[in-house]
C-alpha positions in Angstrom: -7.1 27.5 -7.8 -10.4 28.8 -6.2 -12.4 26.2 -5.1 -16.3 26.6 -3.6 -16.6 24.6 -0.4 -20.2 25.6 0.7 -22.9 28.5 1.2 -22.5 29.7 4.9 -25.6 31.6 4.1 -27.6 33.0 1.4 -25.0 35.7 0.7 -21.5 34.0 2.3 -20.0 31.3 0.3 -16.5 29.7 2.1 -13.4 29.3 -0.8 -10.5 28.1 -0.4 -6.8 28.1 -2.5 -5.9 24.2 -2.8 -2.7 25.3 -3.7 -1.7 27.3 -0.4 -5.0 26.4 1.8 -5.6 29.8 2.5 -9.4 29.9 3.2 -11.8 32.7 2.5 -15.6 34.1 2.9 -16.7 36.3 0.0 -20.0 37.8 2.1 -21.9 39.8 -1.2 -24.4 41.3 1.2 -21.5 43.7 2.1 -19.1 43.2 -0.8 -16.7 42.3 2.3 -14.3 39.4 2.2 -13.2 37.3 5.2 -9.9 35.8 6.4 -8.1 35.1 9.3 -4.7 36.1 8.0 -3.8 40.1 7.0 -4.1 40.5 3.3 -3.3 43.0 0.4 -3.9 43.6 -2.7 -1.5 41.8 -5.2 -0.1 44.9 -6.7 0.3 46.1 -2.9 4.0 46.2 -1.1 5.0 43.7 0.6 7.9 45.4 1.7 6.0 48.9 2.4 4.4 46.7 5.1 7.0 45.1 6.7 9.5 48.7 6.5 6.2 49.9 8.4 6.6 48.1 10.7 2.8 46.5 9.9 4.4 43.2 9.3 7.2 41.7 11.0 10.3 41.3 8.9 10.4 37.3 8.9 6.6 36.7 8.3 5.4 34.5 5.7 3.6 35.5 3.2 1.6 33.3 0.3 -0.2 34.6 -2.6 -3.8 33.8 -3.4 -6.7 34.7 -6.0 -5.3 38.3 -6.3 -4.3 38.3 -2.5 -0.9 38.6 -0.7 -1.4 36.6 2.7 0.4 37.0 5.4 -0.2 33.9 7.1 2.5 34.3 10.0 -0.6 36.6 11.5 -3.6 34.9 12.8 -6.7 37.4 13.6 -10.4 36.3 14.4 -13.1 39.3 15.0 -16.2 38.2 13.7 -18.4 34.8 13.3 -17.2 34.8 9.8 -13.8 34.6 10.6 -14.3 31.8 12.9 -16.1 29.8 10.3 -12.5 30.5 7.9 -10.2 29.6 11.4 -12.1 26.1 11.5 -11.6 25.7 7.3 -7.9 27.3 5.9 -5.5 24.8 5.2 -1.9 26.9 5.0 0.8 25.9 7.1 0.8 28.1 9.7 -3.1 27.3 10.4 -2.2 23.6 10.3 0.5 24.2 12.6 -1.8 26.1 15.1 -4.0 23.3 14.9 -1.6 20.8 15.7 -0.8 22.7 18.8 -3.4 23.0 20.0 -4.3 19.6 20.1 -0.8 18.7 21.8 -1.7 21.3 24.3 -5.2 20.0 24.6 -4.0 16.3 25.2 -1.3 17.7 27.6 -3.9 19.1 29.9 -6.0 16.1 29.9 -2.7 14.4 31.2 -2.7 16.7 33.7 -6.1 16.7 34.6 -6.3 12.7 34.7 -3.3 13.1 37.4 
């Protein structure tokens, strides 16, 4: 279910799925949504876009407000995006989180050697 976590801006509001965390900016100054995770339309192919070679063959994929995710993929190229890194919930962004942290505490180990 879609659920409104806050404006970003006057035009930006932040969503996200809290069925599969998947996170998302709908930006209405440019019709543009944003997400840090490859998407399709739901009546897309997933399996035209892993025969293409565009997704890899073992990639996870989740299904959200009319979206197929494939959250295996992890892509940041704007602000917005970075705003939806720091907010979706799926597994695979909860798992980069968590290592990053053990990374982070690893180096401060290191560092405190």
């Amino acid at each position: 279910m879609k659920q409104f976590i806050r404006d970003i801006n006057e035009y930006a509001k932040l969503y996200r799925d809290d069925k599969t965390g998947i996170a998302w900016i709908e930006d209405g100054s440019t019709g543009l949504g944003h997400s840090v995770h490859p998407n399709i339309d739901i009546t897309g192919s997933v399996k035209g876009m892993k025969n293409r070679g565009y997704w890899g063959k073992y990639d996870k994929i989740v299904r959200s407000h009319g979206w197929q995710y494939n959250i295996s993929k992890f892509v940041v190229s704007d602000e917005l995006d970075s705003i939806v890194a720091n907010e979706c919930q799926c597994e695979e962004c909860k798992k980069r989180r968590d290592l990053n942290a053990t990374k982070f505490i690893q180096e401060q180990i290191q560092n405190d050697d």
